[in-house]
C-alpha positions in Angstrom: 0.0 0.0 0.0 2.8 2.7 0.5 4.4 1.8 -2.4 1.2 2.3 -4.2 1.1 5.6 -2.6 4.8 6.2 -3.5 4.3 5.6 -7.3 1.2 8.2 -7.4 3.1 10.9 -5.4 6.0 10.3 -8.2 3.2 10.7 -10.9 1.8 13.5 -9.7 5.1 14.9 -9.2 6.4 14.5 -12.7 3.2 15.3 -14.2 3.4 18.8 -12.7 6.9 19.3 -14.0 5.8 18.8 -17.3 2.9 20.8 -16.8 5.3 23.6 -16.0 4.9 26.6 -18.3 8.6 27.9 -19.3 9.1 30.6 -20.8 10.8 31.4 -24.5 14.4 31.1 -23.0 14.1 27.7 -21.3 12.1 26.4 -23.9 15.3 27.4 -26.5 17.9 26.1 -23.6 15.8 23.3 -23.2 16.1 22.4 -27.2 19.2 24.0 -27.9 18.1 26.6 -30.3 17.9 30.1 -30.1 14.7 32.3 -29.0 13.8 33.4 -32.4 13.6 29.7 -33.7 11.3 28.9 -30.5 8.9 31.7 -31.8 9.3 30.5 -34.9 8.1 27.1 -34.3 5.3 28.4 -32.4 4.1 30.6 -35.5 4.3 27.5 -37.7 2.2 25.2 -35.4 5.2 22.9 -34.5 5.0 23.6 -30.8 1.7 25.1 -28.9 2.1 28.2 -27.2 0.1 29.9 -24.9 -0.5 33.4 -24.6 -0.1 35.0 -21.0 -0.9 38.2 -20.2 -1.4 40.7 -22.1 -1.3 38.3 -24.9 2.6 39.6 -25.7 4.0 37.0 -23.4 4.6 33.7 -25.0 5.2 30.0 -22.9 5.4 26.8 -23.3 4.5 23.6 -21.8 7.4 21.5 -20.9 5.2 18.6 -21.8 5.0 19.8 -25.6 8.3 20.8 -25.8 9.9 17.8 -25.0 7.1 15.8 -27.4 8.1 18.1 -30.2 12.4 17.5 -29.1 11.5 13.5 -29.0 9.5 13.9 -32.4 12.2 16.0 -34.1 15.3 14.0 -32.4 17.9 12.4 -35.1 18.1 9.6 -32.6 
């Protein structure tokens, strides 16, 4: 039963950290590219963005950014 308790706690844990918004400079660190190609690929669809704010601030859900690194990955 704790372990059971253990594993969810880890779920819920990771699924919040790729829940995390980041903004357009981790999301560039995070794929190694620079800020303008993160806007970029959110112009052209390739990554969903969200709008915060104002509307003028961009981020980005870890969650999609690391889909779009493991569906664009030469590996």
């Amino acid at each position: 039963m704790a372990e059971d308790t253990q594993k969810n706690m880890k779920d819920v844990l990771l699924d919040r950290e790729l829940d995390r918004m980041l903004t357009v400079t981790e999301a560039a660190e995070l794929l190694g590219v620079s800020c303008a190609s993160i806007r970029r690929y959110a112009n052209e669809g390739k990554i969903k963005v969200y709008r915060v704010g104002s509307g003028r601030h961009r981020r980005f859900r870890k969650r999609d950014v690391l889909e779009y690194l493991e569906k664009n990955s030469e590996f």
